[in-house]
C-alpha positions as CSV (number, residue, x, y, z in Angstrom):
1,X,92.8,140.8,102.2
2,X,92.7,137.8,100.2
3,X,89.7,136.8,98.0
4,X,87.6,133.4,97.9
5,X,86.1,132.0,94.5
6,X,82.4,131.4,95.1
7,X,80.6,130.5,91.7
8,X,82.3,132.9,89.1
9,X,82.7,135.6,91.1
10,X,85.5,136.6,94.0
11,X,84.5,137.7,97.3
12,X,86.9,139.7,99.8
13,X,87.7,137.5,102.5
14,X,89.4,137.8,106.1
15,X,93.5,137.6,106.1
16,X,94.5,133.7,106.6
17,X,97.7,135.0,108.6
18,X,96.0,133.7,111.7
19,X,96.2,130.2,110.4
20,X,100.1,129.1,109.6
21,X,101.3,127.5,106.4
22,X,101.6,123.7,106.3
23,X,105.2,125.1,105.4
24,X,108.3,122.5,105.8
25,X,105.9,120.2,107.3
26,X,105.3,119.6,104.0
27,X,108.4,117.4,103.3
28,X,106.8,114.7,105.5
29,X,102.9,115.1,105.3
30,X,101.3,111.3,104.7
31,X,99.8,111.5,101.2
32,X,96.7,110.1,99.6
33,X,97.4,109.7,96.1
34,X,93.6,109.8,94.2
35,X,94.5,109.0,90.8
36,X,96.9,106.2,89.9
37,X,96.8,103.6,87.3
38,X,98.8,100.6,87.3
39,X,98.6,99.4,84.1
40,X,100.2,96.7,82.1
41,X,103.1,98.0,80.3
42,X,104.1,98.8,84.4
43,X,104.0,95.5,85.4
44,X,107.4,94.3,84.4
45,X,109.0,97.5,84.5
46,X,107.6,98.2,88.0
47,X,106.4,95.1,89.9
48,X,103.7,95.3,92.8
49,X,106.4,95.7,95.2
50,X,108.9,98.2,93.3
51,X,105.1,100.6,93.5
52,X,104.9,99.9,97.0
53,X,108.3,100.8,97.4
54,X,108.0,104.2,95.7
55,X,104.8,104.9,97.8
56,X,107.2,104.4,100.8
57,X,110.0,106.7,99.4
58,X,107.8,109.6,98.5
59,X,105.5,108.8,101.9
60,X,102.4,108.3,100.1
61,X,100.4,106.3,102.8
62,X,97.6,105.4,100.5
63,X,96.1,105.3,96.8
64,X,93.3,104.6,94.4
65,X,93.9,102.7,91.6
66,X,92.3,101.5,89.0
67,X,94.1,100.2,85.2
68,X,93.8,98.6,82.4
69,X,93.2,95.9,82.9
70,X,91.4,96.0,86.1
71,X,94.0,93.1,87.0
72,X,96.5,95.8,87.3
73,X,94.5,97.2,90.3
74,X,94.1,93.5,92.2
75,X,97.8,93.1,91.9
76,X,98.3,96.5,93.9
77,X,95.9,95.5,95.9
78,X,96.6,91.5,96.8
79,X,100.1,92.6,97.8
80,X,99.2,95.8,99.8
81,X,95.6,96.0,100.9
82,X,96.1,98.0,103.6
83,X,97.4,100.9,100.7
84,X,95.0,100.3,97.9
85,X,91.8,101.5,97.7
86,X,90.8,99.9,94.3
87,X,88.3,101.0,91.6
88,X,86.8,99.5,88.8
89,X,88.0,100.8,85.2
90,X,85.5,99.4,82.2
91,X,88.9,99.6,80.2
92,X,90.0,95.9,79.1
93,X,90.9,94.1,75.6
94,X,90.0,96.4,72.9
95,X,88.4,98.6,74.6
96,X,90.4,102.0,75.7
97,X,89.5,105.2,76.5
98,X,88.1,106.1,72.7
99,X,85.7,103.6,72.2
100,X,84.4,101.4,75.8
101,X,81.5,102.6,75.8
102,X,80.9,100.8,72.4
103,X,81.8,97.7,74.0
104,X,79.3,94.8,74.2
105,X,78.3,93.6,77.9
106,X,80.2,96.5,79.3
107,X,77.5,96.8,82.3
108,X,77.8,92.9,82.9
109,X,81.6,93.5,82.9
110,X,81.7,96.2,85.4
111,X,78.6,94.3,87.4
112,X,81.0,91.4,88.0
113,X,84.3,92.9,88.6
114,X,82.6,95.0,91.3
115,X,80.6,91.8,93.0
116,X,84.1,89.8,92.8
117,X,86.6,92.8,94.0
118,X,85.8,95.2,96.7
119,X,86.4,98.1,94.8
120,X,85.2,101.3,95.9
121,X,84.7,103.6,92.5
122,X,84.1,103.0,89.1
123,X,86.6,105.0,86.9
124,X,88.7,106.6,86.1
125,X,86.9,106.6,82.6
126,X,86.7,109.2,79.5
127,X,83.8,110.8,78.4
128,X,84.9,113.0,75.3
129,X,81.7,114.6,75.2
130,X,78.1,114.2,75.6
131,X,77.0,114.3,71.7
132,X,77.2,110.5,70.3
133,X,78.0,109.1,74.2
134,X,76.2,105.8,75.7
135,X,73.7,108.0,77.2
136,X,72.1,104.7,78.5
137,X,75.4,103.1,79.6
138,X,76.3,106.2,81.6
139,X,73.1,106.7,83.5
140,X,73.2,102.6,84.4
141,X,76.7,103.4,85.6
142,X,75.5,106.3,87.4
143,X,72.2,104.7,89.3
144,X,74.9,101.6,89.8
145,X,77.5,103.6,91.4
146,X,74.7,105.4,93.8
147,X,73.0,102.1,94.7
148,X,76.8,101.2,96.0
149,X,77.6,104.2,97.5
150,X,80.8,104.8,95.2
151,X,81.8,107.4,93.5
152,X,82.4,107.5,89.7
153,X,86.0,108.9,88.9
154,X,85.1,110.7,85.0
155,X,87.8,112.4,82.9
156,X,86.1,115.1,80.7
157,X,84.4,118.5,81.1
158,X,81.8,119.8,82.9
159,X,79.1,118.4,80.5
160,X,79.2,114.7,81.6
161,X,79.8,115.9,85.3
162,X,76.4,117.6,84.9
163,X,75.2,114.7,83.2
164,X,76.0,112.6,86.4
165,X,74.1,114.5,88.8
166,X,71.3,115.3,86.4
167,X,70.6,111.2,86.2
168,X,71.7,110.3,90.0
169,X,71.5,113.5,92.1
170,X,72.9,111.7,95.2
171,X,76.0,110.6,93.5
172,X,79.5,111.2,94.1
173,X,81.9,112.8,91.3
174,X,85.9,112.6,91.3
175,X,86.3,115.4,88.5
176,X,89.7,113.7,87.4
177,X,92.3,116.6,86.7
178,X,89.8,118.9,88.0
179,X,88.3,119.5,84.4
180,X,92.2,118.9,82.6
181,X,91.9,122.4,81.7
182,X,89.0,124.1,83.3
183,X,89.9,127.3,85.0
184,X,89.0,127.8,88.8
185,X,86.2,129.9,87.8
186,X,84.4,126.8,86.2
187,X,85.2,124.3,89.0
188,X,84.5,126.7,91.6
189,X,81.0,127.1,89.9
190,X,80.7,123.3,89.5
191,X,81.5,122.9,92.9
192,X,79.2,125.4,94.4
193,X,76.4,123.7,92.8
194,X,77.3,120.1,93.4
195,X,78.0,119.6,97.1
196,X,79.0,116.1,95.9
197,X,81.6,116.7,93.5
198,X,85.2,116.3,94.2
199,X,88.6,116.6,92.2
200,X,91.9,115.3,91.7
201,X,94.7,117.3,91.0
202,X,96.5,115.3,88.5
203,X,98.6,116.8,85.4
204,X,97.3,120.6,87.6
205,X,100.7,121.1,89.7
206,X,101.9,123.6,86.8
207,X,98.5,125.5,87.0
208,X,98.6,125.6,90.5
209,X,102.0,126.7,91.1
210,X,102.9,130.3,90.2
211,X,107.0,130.6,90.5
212,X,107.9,130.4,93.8
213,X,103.9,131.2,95.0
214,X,100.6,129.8,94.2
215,X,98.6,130.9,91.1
216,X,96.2,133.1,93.1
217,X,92.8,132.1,91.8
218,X,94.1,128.4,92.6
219,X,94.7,129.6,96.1
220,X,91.4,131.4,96.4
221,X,89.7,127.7,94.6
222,X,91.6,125.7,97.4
223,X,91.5,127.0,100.2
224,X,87.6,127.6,99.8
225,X,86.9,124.0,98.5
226,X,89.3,122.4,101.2
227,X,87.3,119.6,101.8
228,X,87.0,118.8,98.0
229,X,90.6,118.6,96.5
230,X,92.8,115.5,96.5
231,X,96.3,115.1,95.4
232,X,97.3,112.8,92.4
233,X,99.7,111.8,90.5
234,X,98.2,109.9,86.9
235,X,100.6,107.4,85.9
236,X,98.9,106.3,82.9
237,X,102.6,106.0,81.0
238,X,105.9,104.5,82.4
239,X,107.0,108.0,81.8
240,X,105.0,109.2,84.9
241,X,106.3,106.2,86.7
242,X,110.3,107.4,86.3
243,X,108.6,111.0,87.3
244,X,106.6,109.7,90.0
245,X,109.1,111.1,92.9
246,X,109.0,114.3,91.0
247,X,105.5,114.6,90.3
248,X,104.5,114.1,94.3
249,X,107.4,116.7,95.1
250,X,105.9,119.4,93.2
251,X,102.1,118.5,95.0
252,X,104.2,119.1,98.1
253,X,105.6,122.5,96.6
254,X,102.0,123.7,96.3
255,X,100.7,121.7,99.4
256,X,103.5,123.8,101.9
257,X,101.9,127.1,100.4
258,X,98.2,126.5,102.0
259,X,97.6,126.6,105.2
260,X,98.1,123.6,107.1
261,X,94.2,122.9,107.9
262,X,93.6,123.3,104.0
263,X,96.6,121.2,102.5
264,X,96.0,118.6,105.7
265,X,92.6,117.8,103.6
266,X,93.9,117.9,100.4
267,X,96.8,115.5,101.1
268,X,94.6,113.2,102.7
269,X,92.0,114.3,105.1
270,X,89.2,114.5,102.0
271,X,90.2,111.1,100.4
272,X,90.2,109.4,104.3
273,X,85.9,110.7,104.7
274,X,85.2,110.0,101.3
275,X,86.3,106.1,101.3
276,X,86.1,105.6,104.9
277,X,89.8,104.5,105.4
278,X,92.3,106.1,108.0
279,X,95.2,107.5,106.2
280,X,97.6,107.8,108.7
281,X,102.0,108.1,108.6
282,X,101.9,104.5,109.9
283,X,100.6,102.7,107.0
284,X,104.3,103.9,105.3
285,X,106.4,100.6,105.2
286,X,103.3,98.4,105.7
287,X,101.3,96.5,103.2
């Protein structure tokens, strides 16, 4: 018997031999990649079509982006709209993940990048903590992103993500790195009490990945909140850039390990509902 993670507890569940493993199919499963930055210190290193090329190499049909700048994002995007899904980061100037919400006109800047680009989230974005935050600056963000119908894509714990749904019940949450380091207790929790909220798996293939099996309260976490999980990859250095065939290989390590209904959402079946675009093998080579 295996056991699913509902809240905080685990609950014996039926065996999931029926259903195969995703297996080798693996190897060749079109990918959604849900958290990618292309920022400037990429832009010489790795032009708009070097990214586009790696996509095509590691079979990653589609991506959101957003960077910092947001001009980052549009380059992606201009050259390959048919692979970008773009979203708006407040990040820009001076103003990085320590201290933006500081920044003066930070609602007007967000207002007119989304009005000019069709960006479909706003994010990803820090929020350290709740004590001393722009309470005011996150619940305009919040009411924003629900009037659009986009999600926001935050990077912090659970406080902010309760934060979220406490101002804008209807809105949608990409937990970026699922919570970093939150255990899949806590995000099962979350996620039992927030139909809305989703992750990405960023920087998480170690956690995940157990030796040659799958950490098993991971497994439990995944294969209940299938239709919550997306793959990503964070290349918020160059570093992950020169990793990026490596970082996707080891998502497929852990992908090959679910069965195939379960890692067919996570790898793109989740990301495909939640921004309306098909994600299909034959967007790899296109632009």
């Amino acid at each position: 018997m295996r056991m699913l993670l509902i809240g905080a507890a685990f609950v014996l569940a039926a065996p999931a031999a029926a259903e195969p493993l995703l297996g080798d199919d693996a190897k060749t499963i079109p990918i959604f990649d849900a958290h990618l930055h292309y920022s400037e210190p990429a832009w010489e290193p790795f032009p708009p079509e070097t990214v586009i090329a790696l996509f095509d190499r590691n079979r990653v049909a589609m991506a959101l982006v957003s960077s910092t700048p947001d001009d980052g994002t549009i380059r992606l995007w201009e050259l390959a709209p048919s692979r970008v899904v773009p979203e708006a980061r407040p990040y820009h100037g001076a103003w990085d993940t320590a201290n933006w919400m500081s920044a003066p006109g930070m609602l007007a800047y967000l207002g007119e990048r989304l009005a000019k680009y069709p960006h479909q989230g706003i994010g990803e974005f820090h929020v350290q903590a709740m004590e001393g935050a722009n309470r005011e600056l996150l619940a305009e963000i919040a009411r924003e992103a629900m009037a659009r119908g986009i999600p926001v894509h935050v990077h912090s714990a659970a406080e902010p993500v309760r934060f979220f749904f406490d101002t804008a019940p209807e809105i949608t949450v990409i937990w970026a790195h699922a919570g970093m380091t939150a255990k899949p207790a806590e995000i099962g929790e979350m996620m039992d009490r927030y139909p809305q909220l989703y992750a990405d798996t960023s920087i998480r293939n170690n956690d995940i990945l157990q030796g040659t099996g799958l950490d098993p309260d991971w497994e439990a976490l995944l294969i209940h909140h299938a239709d919550r999980f997306m793959v990503g990859t964070d290349t918020w250095v160059n570093s992950q850039w020169e990793r990026y065939d490596r970082i996707i290989a080891a998502s497929r390590l852990w992908l090959a390990r679910l069965p195939r209904s379960v890692a067919e959402q996570i790898a793109y079946g989740n990301a495909q509902r939640l921004f309306g675009r098909e994600v299909t093998e034959n967007l790899i080579g296109r632009r």
